[in-house]
C-alpha positions in Angstrom: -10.0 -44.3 34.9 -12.6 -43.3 36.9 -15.3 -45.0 39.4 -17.8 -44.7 36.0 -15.6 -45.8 33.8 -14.9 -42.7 32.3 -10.7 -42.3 31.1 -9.0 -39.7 31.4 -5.4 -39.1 31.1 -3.2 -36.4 32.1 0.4 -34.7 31.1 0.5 -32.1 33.8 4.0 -30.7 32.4 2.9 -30.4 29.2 -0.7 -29.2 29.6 -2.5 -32.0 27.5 -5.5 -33.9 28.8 -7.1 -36.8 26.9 -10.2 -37.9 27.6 -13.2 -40.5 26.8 -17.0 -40.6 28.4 -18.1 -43.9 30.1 -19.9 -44.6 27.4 -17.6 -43.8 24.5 -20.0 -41.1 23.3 -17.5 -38.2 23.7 -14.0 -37.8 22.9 -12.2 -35.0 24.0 -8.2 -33.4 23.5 -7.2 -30.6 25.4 -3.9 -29.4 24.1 -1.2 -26.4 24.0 -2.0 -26.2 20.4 -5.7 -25.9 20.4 -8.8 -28.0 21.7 -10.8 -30.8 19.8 -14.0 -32.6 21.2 -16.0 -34.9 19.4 -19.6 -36.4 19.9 -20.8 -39.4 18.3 -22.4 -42.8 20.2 -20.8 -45.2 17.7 -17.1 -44.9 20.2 -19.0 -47.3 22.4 -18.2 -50.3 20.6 -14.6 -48.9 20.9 -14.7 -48.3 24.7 -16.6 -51.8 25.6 -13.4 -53.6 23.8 -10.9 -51.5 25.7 -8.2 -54.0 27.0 -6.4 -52.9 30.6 -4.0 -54.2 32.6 -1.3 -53.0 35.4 2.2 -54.3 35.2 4.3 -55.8 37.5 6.7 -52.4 38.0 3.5 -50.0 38.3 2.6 -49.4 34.7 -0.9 -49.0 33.6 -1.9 -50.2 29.9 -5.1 -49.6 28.0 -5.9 -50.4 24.5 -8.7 -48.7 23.2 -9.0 -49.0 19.3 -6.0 -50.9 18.6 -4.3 -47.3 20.5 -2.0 -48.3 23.2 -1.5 -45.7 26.1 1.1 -47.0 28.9 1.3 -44.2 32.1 3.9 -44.8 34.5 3.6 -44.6 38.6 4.6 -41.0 38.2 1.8 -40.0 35.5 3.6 -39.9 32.4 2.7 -40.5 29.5 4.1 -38.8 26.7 6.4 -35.3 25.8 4.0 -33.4 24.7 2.3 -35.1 21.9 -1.3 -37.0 22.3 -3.6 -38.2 19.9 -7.5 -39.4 19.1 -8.8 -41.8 16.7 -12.0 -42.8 16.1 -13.8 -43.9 12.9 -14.8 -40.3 12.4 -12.0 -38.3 13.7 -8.1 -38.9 13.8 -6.3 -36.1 15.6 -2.7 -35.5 16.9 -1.3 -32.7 18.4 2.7 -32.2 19.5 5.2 -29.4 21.1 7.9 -31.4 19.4 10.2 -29.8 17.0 6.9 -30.1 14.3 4.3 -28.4 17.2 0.9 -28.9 15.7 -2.6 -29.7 16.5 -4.0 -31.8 13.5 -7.5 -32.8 12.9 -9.0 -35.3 10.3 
């Protein structure tokens, strides 16, 4: 999370980014499989009832549109899949044994 409240979360070894504006506006995925970025001021709502909270062994949790992300001390987060949901866009992407990039 940044000093704006801006999130943004990483999979270096996988090369997927997530990311959501401060405000919720923008949405973006940035994935092996292809890129997705969405635009619409109604995430807001999403992003102002985002629940956080660090565990007691280092974890980070958010919730953000009943989505639950948990990134460990060593910044992962996943292996190679990611997804976005909003009201107007539901997207998932994966290197798994299905690789895909999926938008709805």
């Amino acid at each position: 999370m940044t000093i704006d409240g801006a999130v943004r979360v990483t999979n270096a070894k996988n090369n997927i980014i997530l990311a959501l504006s401060r405000s919720g506006a923008a949405a973006a995925l940035i994935h092996p499989n292809g890129r997705v970025y969405h635009y619409g001021s109604r995430a807001v709502s999403l992003l102002q009832a985002a629940q956080y909270w660090l565990t007691d062994d280092g974890i980070d949790n958010w919730i953000i549109n009943n989505v639950r992300v948990s990134q460990t001390a060593d910044g992962l987060v996943s292996n190679g899949s990611a997804s976005i949901t909003s009201p107007f866009l539901h997207c998932t992407a994966s290197l798994g044994q299905t690789q895909h990039l999926f938008v709805r």
